[in-house]
Every structure is written in C-alpha cells, then in structure tokens.
C-alpha positions as CSV (number, residue, x, y, z in Angstrom):
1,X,101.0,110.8,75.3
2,X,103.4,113.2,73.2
3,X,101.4,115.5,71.1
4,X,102.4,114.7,68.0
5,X,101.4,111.0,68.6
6,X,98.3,111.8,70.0
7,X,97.1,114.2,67.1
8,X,97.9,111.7,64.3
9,X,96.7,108.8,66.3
10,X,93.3,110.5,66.9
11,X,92.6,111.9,63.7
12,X,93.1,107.9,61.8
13,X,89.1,107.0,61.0
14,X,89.5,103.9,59.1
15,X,90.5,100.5,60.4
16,X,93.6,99.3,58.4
17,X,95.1,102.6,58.0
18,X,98.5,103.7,58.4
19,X,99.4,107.2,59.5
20,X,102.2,108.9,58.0
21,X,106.0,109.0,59.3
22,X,105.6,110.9,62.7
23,X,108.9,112.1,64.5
24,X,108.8,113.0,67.8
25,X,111.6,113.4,70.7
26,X,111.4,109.5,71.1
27,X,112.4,109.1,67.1
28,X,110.3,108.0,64.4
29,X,106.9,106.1,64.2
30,X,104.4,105.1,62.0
31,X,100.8,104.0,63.2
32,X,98.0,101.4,62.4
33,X,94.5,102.0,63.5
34,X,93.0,98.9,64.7
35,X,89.9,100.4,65.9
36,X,88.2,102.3,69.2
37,X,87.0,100.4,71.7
38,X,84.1,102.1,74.2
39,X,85.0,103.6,77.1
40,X,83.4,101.7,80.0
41,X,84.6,99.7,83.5
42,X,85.9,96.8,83.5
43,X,84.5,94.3,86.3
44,X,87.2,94.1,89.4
45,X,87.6,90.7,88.7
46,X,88.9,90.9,85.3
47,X,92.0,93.9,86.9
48,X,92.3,92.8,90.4
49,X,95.3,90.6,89.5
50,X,96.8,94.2,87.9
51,X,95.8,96.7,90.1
52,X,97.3,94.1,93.0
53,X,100.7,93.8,90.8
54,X,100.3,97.8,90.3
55,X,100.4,98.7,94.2
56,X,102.9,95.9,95.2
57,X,105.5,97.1,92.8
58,X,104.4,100.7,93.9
59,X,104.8,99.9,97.7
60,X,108.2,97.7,97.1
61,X,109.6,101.2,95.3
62,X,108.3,103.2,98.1
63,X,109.6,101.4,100.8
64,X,113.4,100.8,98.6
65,X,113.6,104.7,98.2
66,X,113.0,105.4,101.8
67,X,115.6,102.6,103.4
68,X,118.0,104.0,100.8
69,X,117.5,107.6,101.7
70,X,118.1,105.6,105.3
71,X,121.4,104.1,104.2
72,X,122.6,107.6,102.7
73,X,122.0,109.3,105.5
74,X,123.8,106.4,107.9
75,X,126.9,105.3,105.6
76,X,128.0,103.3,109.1
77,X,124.5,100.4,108.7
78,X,126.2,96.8,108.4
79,X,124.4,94.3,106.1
80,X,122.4,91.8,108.7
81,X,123.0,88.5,107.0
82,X,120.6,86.8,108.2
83,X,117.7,89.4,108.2
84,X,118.5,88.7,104.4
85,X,118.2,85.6,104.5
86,X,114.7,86.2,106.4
87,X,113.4,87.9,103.7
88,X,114.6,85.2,100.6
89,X,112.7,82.6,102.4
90,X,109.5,84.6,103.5
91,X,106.3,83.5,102.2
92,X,105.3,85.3,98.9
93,X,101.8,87.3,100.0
94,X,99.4,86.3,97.3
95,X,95.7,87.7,97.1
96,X,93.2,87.1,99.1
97,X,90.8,84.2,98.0
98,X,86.8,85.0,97.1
C-alpha cells in the first residue's frame, strides 16, 4: 500500500468519515471509512475456490513465461495445429469434490 494511502486510511476512527484529498503517484483519492473488521482465518471452504483461481492463474503465467523464453530462444519452432486444437478441446480441470 502507498504510504500516503496507508497513513490517512489508518488514522480515520469514525465510520462515515471521509479523509481529506490525498495525492499520491497513482493521482488523487479521497477515502470512506466503512469500518475494521478482526483479523482472524477464514475456514478453507469459504477461499478454496480463490486460492484454487490464485495458483491456476499463477501456474498458467509461469508456464507462458517459460515456453516464451522457449520460443525466443528458438525463432525456427512452427505452430503445431493440431496440438492447438488439443488444448481448445481439453477438459477444463475443476476442483476436487469433498
């Protein structure tokens, strides 16, 4: 969190309130305090739906930075047509059921 966020956001006591104009290198912002909620865990039920999202996207990204470093390294690969294909019509991997 940018400082300047963070300082005005976590001196705000009263729900309701508004901070004052705060600029910082992403422009200009004004806050509402809603509240503070307890820190605490939540149960793995209610974010393993997320967390699966989380390291799907994070494994996808992995793996698309590595075959590119691949292709950059190899400007001679040919696109395999129906390898694409393969991959269009794969089934989706969804969670594992309780």
């Amino acid at each position: 969190m940018v400082k300047e966020f963070e300082t005005a956001a976590f001196a705000m006591t009263t729900p309701g309130q508004f901070s004052d104009v705060i600029r910082t290198q992403f422009g200009y912002h004004i806050i509402r305090y809603e509240g503070r909620s307890p820190a605490g865990i939540r149960p793995y039920d209610e974010v393993k739906a997320g967390l699966y999202e989380k390291f799907r996207k994070k494994a996808l990204s992995d793996r698309t930075t590595e075959l590119m470093a691949q292709v950059r390294q190899n400007p001679t690969l040919k696109r395999d047509e129906k390898a694409i294909e393969a991959l269009r019509t794969a089934p989706v991997m969804t969670p594992a059921a309780k």
